[in-house]
C-alpha positions in Angstrom: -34.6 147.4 -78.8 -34.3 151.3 -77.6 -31.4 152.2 -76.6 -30.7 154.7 -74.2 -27.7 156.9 -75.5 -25.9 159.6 -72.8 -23.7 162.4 -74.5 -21.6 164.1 -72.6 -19.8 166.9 -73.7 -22.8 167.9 -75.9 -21.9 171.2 -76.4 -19.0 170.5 -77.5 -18.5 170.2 -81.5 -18.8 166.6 -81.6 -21.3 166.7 -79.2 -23.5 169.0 -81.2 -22.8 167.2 -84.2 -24.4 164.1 -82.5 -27.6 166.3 -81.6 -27.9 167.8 -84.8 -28.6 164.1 -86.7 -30.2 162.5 -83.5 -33.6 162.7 -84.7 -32.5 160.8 -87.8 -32.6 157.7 -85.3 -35.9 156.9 -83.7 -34.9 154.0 -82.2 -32.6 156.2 -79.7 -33.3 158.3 -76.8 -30.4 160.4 -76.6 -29.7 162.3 -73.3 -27.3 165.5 -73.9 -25.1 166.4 -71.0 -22.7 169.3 -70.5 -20.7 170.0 -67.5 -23.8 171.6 -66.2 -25.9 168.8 -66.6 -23.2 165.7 -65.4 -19.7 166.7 -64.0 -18.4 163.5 -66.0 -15.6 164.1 -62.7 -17.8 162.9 -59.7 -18.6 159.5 -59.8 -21.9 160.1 -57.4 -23.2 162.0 -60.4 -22.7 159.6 -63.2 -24.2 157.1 -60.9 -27.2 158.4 -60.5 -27.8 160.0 -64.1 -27.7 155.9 -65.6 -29.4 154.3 -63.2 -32.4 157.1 -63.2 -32.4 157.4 -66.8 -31.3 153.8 -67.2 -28.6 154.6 -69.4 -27.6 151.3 -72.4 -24.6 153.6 -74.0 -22.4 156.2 -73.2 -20.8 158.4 -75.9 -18.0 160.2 -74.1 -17.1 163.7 -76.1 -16.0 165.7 -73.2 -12.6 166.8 -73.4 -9.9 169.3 -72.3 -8.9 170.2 -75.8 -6.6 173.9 -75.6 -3.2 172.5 -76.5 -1.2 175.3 -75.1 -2.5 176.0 -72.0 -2.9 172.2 -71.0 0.8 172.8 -69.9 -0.2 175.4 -67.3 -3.6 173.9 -66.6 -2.4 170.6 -66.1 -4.5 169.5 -63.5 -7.9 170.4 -64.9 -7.1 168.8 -67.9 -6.8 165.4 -65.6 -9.4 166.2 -64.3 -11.6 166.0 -67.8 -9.6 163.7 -69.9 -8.2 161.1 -67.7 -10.4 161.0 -63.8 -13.4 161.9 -65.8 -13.2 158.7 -68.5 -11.9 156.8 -65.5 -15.6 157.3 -63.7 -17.7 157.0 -66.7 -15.7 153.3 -67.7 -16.1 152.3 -63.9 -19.8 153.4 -63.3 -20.7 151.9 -67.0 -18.8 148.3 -66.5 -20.6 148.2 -62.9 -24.2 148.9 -64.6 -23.6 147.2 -68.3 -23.1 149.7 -70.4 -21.3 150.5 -73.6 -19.1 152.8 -73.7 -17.5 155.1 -76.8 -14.5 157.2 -75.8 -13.4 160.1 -78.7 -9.2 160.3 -78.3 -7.2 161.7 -80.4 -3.5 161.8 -82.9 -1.8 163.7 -80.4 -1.3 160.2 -78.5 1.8 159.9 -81.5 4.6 162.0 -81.8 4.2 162.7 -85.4 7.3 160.9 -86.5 6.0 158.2 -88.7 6.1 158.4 -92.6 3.3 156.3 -93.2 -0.7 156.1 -91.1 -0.8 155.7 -88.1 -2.5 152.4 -87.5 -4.2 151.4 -83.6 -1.6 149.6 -82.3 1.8 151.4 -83.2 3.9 152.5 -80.7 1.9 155.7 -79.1 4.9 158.5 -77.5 3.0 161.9 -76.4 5.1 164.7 -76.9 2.7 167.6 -74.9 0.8 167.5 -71.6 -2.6 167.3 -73.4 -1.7 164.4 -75.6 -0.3 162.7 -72.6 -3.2 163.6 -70.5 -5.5 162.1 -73.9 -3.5 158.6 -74.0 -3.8 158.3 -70.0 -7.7 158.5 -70.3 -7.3 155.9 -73.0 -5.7 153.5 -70.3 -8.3 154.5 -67.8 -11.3 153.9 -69.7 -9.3 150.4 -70.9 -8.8 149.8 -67.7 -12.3 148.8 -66.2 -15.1 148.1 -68.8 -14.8 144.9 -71.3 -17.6 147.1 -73.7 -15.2 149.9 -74.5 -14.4 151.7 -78.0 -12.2 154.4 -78.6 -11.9 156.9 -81.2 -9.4 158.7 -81.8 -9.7 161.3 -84.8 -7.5 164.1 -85.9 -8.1 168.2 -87.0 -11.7 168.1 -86.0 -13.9 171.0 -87.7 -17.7 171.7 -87.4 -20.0 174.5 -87.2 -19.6 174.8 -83.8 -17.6 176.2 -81.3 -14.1 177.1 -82.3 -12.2 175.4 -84.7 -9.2 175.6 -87.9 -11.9 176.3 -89.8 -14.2 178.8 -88.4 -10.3 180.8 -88.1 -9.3 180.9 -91.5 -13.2 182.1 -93.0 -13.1 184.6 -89.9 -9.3 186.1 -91.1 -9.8 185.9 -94.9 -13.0 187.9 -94.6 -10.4 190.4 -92.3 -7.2 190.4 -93.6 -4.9 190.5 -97.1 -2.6 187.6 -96.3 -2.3 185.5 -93.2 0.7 182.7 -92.7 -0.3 179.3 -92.0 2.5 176.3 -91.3 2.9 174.0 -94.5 5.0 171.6 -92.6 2.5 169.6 -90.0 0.4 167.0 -92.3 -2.7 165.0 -91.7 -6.2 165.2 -92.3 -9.0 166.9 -91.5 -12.3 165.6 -89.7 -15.8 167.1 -90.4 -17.2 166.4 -87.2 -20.9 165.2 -88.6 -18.9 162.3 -90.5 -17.7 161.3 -87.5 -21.0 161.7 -85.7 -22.8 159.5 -88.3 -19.9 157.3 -87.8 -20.5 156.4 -84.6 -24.0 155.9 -85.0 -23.4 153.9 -87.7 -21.1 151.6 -84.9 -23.9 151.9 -82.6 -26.3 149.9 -85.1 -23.8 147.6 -86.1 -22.9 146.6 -82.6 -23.3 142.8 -81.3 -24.3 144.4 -77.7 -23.7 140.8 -76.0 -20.6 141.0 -77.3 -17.6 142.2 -75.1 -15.7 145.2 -76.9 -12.6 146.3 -76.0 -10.9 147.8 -79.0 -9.2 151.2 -80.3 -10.3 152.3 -83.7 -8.9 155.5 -86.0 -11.4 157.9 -87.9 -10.7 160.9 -90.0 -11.5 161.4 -93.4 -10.0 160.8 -96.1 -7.0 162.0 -98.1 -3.9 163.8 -96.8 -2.9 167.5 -96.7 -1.2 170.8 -94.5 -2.5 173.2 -92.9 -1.3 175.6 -95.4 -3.5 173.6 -97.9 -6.3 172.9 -96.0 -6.3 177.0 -95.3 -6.1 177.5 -98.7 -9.2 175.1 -99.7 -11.2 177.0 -96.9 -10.0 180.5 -98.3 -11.3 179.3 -102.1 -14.9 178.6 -100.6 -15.0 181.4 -99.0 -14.6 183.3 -102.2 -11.9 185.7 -100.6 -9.4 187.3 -102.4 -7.2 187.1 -99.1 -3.7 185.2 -99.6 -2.3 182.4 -97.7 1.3 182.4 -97.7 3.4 178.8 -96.1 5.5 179.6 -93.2 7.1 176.6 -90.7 6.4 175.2 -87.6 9.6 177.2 -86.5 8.1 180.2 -87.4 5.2 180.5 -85.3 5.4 180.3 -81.3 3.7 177.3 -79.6 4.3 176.8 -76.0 4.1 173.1 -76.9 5.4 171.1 -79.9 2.6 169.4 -82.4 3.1 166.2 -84.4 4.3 166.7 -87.7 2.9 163.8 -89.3 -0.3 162.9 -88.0 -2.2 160.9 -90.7 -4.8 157.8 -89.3 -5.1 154.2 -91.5 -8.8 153.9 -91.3 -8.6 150.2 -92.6 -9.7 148.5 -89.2 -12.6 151.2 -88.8 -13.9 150.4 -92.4 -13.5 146.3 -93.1 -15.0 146.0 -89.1 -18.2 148.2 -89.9 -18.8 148.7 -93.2 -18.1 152.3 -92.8 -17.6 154.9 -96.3 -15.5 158.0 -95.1 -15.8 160.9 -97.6 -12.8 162.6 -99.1 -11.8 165.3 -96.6 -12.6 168.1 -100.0 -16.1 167.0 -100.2 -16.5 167.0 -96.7 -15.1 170.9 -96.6 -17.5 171.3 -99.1 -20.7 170.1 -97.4 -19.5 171.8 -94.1 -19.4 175.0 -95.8 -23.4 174.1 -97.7 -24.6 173.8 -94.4 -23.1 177.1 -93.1 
């Protein structure tokens, strides 16, 4: 069967990610959306775009991700990560659709010493994490065909990310300070993009879903060491030096420990995650 697949937040990195290995799947007509395209936030508007295009699966990667300013722009991140998800898991449970829902670690508050699997205890400790785990509730809430994602340090070669910072400032500056005390793991963002894909074809569609499932790649690290990785591919002589979380101002606090078990993601679809090193390494091939 051909599925019909919506993206929404398609220009987003995840999104673009998706669009970049679309054509690898001819058995998928994929329909990008941005805000100008679908405001994911009016219900009238979803409506119509499924039933015209008669829509199978969503893939939700719109999101309200500035960290910072989520605790002065509260209510427009609401509005796009909890009424928006809330509208696309009604409208798709009225008109039988899948839908995939990309969350994300900062539903935890980084105090665990060991992975964080899907059903420990999640405790938000900024407005955008809480704003992150309330659309997780909302898109729960209505449709039985629901997964979620969550993922952690996404990077791609789009938009702006940890990555596309530290080759900009080594190529800049001598030295630049980066905090050695947060640790987790990186995400290439087309890993997680063929992951999904990879759910997609896997997928009993007769089956009700209604599950919550980590990704991330591989391995563990800081950001100090993930900097320094970056820095070394970039074949700067620039220096990285460790400084902590204390040390640099953040109108919010971040989890310190924010490291995903990808167990139930792996044993339920047969899915091989790359090392988060060799993933750095194609990301900066494709660059």
């Amino acid at each position: 069967m051909k599925y019909n697949i919506l993206v929404t937040g398609a220009n987003g990195q995840l999104g673009s990610e998706i669009k970049v290995i679309s054509n690898d799947y001819a058995e998928y007509q994929f329909f990008f959306t941005d805000f100008e395209e679908l405001d994911i936030t009016k219900k009238n508007e979803i409506n119509k775009f499924v039933k015209t295009y008669k829509i199978n699966i969503i893939i939700n990667c719109a999101a309200y991700t500035a960290v910072d300013k989520a605790e002065d722009e509260k209510e427009k991140a609401n509005l796009i990560n909890v009424t928006g998800p809330d509208n696309l898991s009604e409208i798709s449970s009225q008109n039988n659709i899948v839908l995939i829902h990309i969350s994300t670690d900062y539903v935890f508050d980084g105090t665990n010493c060991t992975p964080y699997k899907e059903d420990d205890k999640t405790k938000p400790i900024g407005f955008y994490g809480l704003s992150k785990y309330n659309g997780e509730q909302s898109v729960l809430k209505h449709n039985s065909k629901t997964i979620i994602i969550r993922t952690s340090w996404l990077y791609s070669l789009f938009g702006n990310n940890f990555v596309k910072t530290i080759q900009r400032l080594a190529s800049t500056k001598n030295s630049i300070d980066v905090i050695f005390d947060q640790i987790g793991t990186p995400t290439y963002a087309n890993d997680l993009a063929k992951a999904i894909l990879s759910i997609i074809q896997n997928m009993d569609f007769e089956y009700k879903h209604k599950d919550i499932y980590h990704f991330s790649n591989e391995g563990v690290t800081s950001w100090y060491d993930f900097a320094c990785a970056i820095v070394e591919l970039t074949n700067s002589n620039c220096k990285v030096n460790p400084i902590e979380s204390s040390e640099f101002y953040s109108k919010t606090k971040r989890p310190f420990y924010s490291v995903l078990n990808k167990k139930k993601i792996k044993n339920k679809f047969n899915i091989v995650i790359p090392h988060w090193r060799d993933a750095l390494k194609r990301a900066f091939q494709a660059i």
